[in-house]
Steps between C-alpha positions, in 0.01 A plus 500: 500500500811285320373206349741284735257622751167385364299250679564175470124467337586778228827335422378176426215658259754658322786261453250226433449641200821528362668170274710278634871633444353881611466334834826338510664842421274689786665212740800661469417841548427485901482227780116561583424425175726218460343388792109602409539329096647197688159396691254249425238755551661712202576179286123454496385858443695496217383149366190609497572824349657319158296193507295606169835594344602170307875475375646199262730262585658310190744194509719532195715275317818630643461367850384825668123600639440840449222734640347764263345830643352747285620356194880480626707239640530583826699224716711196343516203724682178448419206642787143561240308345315562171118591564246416255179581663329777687248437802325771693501788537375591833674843705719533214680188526494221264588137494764384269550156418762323286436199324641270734273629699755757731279786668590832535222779667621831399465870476543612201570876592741462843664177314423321829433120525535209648520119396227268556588157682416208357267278566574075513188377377504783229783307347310212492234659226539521090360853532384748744341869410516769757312776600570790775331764723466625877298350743353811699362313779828322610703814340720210284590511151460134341550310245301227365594240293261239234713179423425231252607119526464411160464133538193548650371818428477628838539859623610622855521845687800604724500803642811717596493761807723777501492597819543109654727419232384123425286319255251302545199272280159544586328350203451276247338644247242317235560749179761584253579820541568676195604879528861493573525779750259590793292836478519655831173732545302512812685310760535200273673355261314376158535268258336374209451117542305188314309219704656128353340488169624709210171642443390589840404885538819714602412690825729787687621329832586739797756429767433693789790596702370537791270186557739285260212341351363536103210659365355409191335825241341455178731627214311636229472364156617597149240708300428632133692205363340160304758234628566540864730166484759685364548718733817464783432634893851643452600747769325614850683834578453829636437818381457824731425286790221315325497128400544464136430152309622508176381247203652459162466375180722549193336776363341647804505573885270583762589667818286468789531740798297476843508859532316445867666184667248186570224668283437255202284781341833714512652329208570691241627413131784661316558386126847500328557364160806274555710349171648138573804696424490649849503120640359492877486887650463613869360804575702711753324858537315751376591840360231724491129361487578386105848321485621172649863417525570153404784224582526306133650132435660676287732675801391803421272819662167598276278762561128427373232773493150389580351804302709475157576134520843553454866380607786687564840378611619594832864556491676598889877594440743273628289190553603198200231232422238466821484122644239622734342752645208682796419781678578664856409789723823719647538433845753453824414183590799288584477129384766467782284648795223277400658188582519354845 
């Protein structure tokens, strides 16, 4: 039998296996399977097929975001507005925002996107952080939004639909948030907030997508060190799918993983020994079960190994000084087809 004349079922195991610019090749080769790697039903085999494979996706200096499979630049993409921060990832597409505040949700691989609309009562804030994932009950990508009035310290959520197009507020919220970006893990977004007084306990707070209401979980606290006041709740990311909480002092760092999502027992601790040289790091992946790649405020890529407690300089040809920086899964989703 020719392979054009598999079953559908066979073909879809197969190609779902293959990277992203295999498949757009194999489009070309013969109308069933233009046809057949076109469908939502293959889109989704093959998300699910890469979704432990995690890719980078730096901003450089130059004005271009770049994605970075197997240690190679793979895709350049330039945007009409400088972008500054990464949000996401969720199907392989990220959220890219500039710092006037111009949203972008892209794939990094198919150089898809689409602009976000704005929002009127977004411009009315001195600073809003975002966050961005996929609603499987409603089958709607959204983002969400945390905005701070400064005058009176007061924070408020707006979420944006995909799918519908529109914005809308459906809370005030009493906390300073603090993580910049929203960790999307679980069907909600997380963030890393503080109740009104400076010294109130941090604690992880969960948007749920589907219910649009918040969740409060415990975050764990620093350990092994004799002055927990100097320590920052710096960064809430994630790390192969897991929420990771991240606290920093000048010397040292603690990562905290929830290897098993809503289980506060499932915290555990990695330690890296972090020079004030380094400035504020975010972790972005893993390499192995020993070394974590690192986003420096030094705009730079480091490589630490939990085992030796060493750091190594990560160095990807053709991509100047890193402004910032995350990770992705390869996948077909179209930012375009997910809106209205």
């Amino acid at each position: 039998m020719a392979m054009p004349d598999l079953p559908e079922e066979m073909l879809i195991n197969i190609f779902s296996r293959l990277p992203v610019k295999s498949i757009g090749k194999c489009r070309c080769l013969a109308t069933r399977w233009r046809t057949l790697l076109s469908t939502p039903k293959f889109i989704k085999s093959h998300l699910n097929q890469n979704s432990r494979r995690e890719n980078l996706i730096l901003i450089s200096t130059d004005g271009f975001v770049r994605s970075v499979v197997d240690g190679t630049v793979s895709r350049k993409l330039e945007l009409p507005d400088d972008c500054a921060r990464v949000a996401g990832p969720c199907d392989g597409l990220v959220l890219l925002v500039s710092p006037e505040n111009v949203k972008y949700v892209v794939n990094p691989i198919t150089l898809m996107q689409v602009k976000i609309n704005d929002s009127l009562a977004l411009k009315k804030v001195d600073h809003s952080d975002y966050g961005f994932g996929y609603d499987r009950k409603s089958n709607d990508y959204k983002i969400v939004a945390l905005s701070t009035r400064l005058l009176n310290r007061f924070s408020f959520v707006d979420v944006y639909s995909m799918k519908m197009g529109v914005w809308k507020r459906i809370h005030n919220l009493p906390y300073e948030h603090i993580s910049m970006c929203g960790a999307f893990v679980n069907n909600a977004i997380h963030w890393l907030v503080c109740g009104p007084l400076f010294l109130d306990e941090n604690i992880v707070l969960a948007f749920d997508l589907a219910d649009e209401v918040f969740v409060k979980m415990p975050a764990p606290r620093p350990s092994g060190f004799d002055d927990v006041e100097q320590f920052v709740l710096t960064k809430l990311v994630v790390i192969e799918g897991c929420l990771c909480l991240v606290y920093q002092t000048i010397r040292q760092m603690e990562l905290w993983i929830m290897k098993e999502y809503g289980v506060p027992n499932s915290w555990t601790k990695y330690s890296i020994d972090a020079d004030v040289e380094f400035g504020l790091i975010k972790p972005l992946c893993f390499v192995g079960d020993e070394e974590v790649v690192l986003l420096t405020e030094e705009k730079s890529l480091s490589v630490y190994n939990l085992k030796w407690k060493t750091w190594t300089d990560m160095v990807v040809d053709g991509v100047p000084t890193v402004l910032g920086g995350g990770t992705f899964v390869e996948s077909l989703v179209s930012p375009a087809e997910c809106c209205n």
